[in-house]
N, C-alpha and C positions, 0 to 999 in steps of 0.2 A: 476472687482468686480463680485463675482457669484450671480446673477442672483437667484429668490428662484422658478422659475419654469424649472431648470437645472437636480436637481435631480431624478424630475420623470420621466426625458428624457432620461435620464443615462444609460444605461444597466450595470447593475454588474455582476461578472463572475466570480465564484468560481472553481478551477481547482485542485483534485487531481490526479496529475502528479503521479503515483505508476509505479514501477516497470513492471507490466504485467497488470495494468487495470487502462484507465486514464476515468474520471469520471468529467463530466461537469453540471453545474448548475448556472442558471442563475434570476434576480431577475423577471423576466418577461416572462417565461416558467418552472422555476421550474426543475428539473434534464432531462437532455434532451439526456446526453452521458454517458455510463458502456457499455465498449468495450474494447478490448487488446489494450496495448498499442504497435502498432504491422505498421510498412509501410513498403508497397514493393514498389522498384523500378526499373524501366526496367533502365539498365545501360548501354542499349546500345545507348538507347534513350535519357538517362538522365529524365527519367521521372517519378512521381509518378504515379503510377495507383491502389494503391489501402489504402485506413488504415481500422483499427481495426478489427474487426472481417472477413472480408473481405480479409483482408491481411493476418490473419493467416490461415484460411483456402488453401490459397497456397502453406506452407509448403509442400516441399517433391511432388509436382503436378504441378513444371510449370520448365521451361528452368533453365540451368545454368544462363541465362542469366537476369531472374528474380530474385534478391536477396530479402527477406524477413527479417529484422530487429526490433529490439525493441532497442530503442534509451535511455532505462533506465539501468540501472544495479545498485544494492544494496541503490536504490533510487534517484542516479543523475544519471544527464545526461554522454552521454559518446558520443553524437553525437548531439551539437547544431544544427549541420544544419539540419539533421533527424528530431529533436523533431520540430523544428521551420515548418518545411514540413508540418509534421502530423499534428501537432496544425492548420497551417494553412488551409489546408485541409477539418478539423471535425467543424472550425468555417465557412468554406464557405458553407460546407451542410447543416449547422445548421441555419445561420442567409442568405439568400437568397439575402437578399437585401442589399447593403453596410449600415454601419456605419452611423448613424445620425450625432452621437455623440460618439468618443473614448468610450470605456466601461471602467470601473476601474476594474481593474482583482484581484483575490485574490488566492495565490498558497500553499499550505503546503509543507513544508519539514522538513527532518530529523532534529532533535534536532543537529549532528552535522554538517550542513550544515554552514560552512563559509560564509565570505565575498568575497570570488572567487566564488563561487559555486551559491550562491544567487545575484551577478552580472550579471554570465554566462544565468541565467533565466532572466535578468532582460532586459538583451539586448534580447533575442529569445520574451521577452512580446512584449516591443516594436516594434521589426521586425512585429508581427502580428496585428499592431495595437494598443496598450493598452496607456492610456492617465496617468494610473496611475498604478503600482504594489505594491502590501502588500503580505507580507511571514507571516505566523503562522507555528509555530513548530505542526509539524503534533500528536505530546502528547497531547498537547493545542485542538487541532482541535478536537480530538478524545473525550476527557472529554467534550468538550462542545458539541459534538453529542451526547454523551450518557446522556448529560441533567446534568452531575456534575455542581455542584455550583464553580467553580472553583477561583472567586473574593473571597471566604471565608477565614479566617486565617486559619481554617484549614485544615491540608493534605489530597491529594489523590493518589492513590496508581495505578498506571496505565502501564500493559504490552499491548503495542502493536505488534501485529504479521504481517508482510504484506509478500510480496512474497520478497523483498529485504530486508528488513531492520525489524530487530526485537529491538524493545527498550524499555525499560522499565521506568520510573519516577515517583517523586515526585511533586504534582502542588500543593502551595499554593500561596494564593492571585493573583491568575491569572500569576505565573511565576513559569516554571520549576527549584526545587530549587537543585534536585541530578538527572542522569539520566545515563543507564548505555544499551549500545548495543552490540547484541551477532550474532552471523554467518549463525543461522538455519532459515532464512526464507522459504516462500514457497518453491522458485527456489531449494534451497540448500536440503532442504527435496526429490525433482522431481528427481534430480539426484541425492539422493544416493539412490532410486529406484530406478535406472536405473543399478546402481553398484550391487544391490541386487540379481536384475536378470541374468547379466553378471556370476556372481559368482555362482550364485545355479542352473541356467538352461542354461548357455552358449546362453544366447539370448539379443540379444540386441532391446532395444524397444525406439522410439523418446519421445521426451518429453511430447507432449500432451497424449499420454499415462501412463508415469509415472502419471502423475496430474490424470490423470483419477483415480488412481490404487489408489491415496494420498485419493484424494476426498470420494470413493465408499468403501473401505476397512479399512482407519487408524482407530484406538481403542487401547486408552490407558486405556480401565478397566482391572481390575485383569483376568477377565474372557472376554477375547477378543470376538469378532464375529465371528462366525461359517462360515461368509458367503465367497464366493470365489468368483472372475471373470476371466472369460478366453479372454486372449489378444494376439495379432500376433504380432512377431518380426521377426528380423531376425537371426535364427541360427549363431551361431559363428563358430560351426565343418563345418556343413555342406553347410554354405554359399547360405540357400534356408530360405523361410519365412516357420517359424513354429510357433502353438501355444497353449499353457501354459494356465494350469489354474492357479490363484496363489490365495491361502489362506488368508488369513488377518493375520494371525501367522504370517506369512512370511515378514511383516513390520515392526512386535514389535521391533527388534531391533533396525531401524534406528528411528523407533519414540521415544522411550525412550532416546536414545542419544541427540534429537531434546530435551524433555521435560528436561532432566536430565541438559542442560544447561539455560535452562529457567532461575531453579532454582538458578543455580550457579550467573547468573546477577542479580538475583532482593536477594539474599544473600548479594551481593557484596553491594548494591545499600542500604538495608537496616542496615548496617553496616556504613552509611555516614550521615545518616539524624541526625538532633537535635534532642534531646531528646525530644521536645517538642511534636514533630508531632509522636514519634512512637507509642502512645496512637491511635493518630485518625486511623492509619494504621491499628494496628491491632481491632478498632472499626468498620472501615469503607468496611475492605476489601481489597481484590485485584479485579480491572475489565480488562477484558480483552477485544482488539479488535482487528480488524485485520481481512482479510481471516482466516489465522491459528485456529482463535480464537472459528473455527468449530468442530475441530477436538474434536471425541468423547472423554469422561473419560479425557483430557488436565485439566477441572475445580476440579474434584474430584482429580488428581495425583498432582498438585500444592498444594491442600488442604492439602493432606496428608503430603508434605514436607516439605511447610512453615508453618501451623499451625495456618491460616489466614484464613477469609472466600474469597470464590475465585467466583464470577460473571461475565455472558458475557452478554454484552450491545446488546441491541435491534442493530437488522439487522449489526453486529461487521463490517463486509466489507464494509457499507457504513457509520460509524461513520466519521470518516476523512471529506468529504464531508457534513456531513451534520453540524457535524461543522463550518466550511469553511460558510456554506449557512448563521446560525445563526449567523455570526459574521458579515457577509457584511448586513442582515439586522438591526445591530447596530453597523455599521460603527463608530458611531460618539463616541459609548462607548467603543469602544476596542481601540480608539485614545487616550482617556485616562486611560487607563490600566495601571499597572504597567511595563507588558512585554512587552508595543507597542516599545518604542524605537530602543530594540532589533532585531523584530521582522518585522520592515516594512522597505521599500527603495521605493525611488519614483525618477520619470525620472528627 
């Protein structure tokens, strides 16, 4: 029998597992981790010695013998033991002292995240402890960070951008009811700046540079920004580190490809819904979240091609999470949700 002074013993623990930025929150310190989702390990050693920001910072500055990984890609996992590392890792710097009491964790993922996929997290929860696990579709998560009423009948119109996974849906009554995913996230955006440079100045630049170049230059207005930043590679003729200023022009291409299929998914997507709900769509909008969801003129070039009002949710890159946060503090009313069935699995 539970006990009713159990709950406030409890530690709950919301986890957005992303791609390149995992993001922890708990009900008893409140967000405590946004940091690469990033571990090195010495392989000779067999040993961790370093996660998140920490770890990425070693890129390209330590031995062959130090490998640096991100245990995400296009939003799963691709290395249980890695992720399980990590996790385990960020919770021992974080909570000091062991475990009272298992914590009940809560994790978002991709709309299409399976029954393999959502097992393969369900054993790495466990492995670190967790007395209970809950999945929310990270659509879900996002609508409810950004404060959508999302138990209403009716629709909401919601493109997520993350560094892996870009998706787009429709939530009524608290359930994804159409949802459609496209190639261009962050990552996919980093390197085809990287192809950009290759091509126009024969230089090749690493990745945290691409993102740099994403972040400080992309502009999808008519009248792009004037502004330019210069970055070092490495020459491809001459095989010695050189460096480039590069324009913001010099991006429009690969962003408009990026936006141009935005369009193309949430086209796809609004060509599926009942009739019922395409009223509220185009009443309500489209909101956007996601890292991505920064990128300049992105809200105004959607406008222009769906013919929809187009909104980014308060702080986009941490809507997920904060999702996540307002659902474990009503645990007891997302148990009866429509979508809970779906959407939870327990040890």
């Amino acid at each position: 029998m539970r006990h009713a002074f159990l709950p406030s013993l409890t530690r709950t623990i919301g986890i957005d597992l992303g791609t390149s930025r995992l993001r922890i929150w708990t009900n008893q310190d409140g967000y405590i981790v946004d940091e690469p989702t990033s571990i090195a390990v010495d392989t000779e050693r067999d040993k961790v010695i370093a996660v998140g920001k920490e770890a990425r910072e070693m890129i390209g500055r330590v031995s062959d013998k130090i490998v640096v990984s991100r245990p995400m890609s296009a939003g799963f996992m691709t290395n249980p033991e890695l992720t399980q590392a990590m996790l385990r890792v960020f919770l021992q710097k974080v909570f000091k002292n062991p475990f009272f009491l298992k914590p009940i964790f809560m994790l978002s993922v991709p709309s299409e995240a399976g029954e393999a996929e959502r097992s393969a997290l369900l054993e790495v929860m466990i492995a670190v402890g967790a007395r209970e696990v809950y999945f929310v579709d990270q659509l879900v998560a996002a609508a409810i960070g950004a404060g959508v009423p999302i138990a209403d009948a009716s629709g909401s119109f919601m493109l997520h951008l993350g560094a892996g996974v870009v998706e787009t849906g429709i939530i009524s009554l608290g359930s994804i009811i159409q949802s459609h995913t496209g190639s261009w996230g962050g990552d996919e955006l980093d390197r085809a700046i990287q192809r950009v440079l290759r091509q126009s100045d024969y230089l090749s630049i690493g990745l945290a540079t691409a993102e740099k170049l994403k972040n400080q230059l992309s502009d999808l207005r008519e009248q792009p920004s004037s502004k330019n930043l210069r970055v070092t590679g490495q020459d491809l003729l001459e095989s010695a580190p050189r460096e480039v200023l590069v324009p913001a022009i010099a991006l429009q291409t690969v962003l408009n490809q990026a936006a141009v299929e935005y369009v193309q998914i949430m086209k796809k997507l609004l060509e599926k819904i009942p009739a019922e709900l395409t009223s509220d769509v185009i009443d309500k909008g489209l909101l956007l979240s996601g890292g991505l969801a920064n990128l300049k003129g992105l809200d105004g070039f959607l406008l222009n091609h769906l013919g929809i009002p187009v909104s980014v949710v308060d702080e986009p890159e941490r809507a997920v999470i904060k999702g996540v946060a307002r659902i474990l503090q009503n645990l007891d009313l997302f148990k009866e949700s429509i979508g809970y069935q779906s959407t939870q699995l327990e040890e």
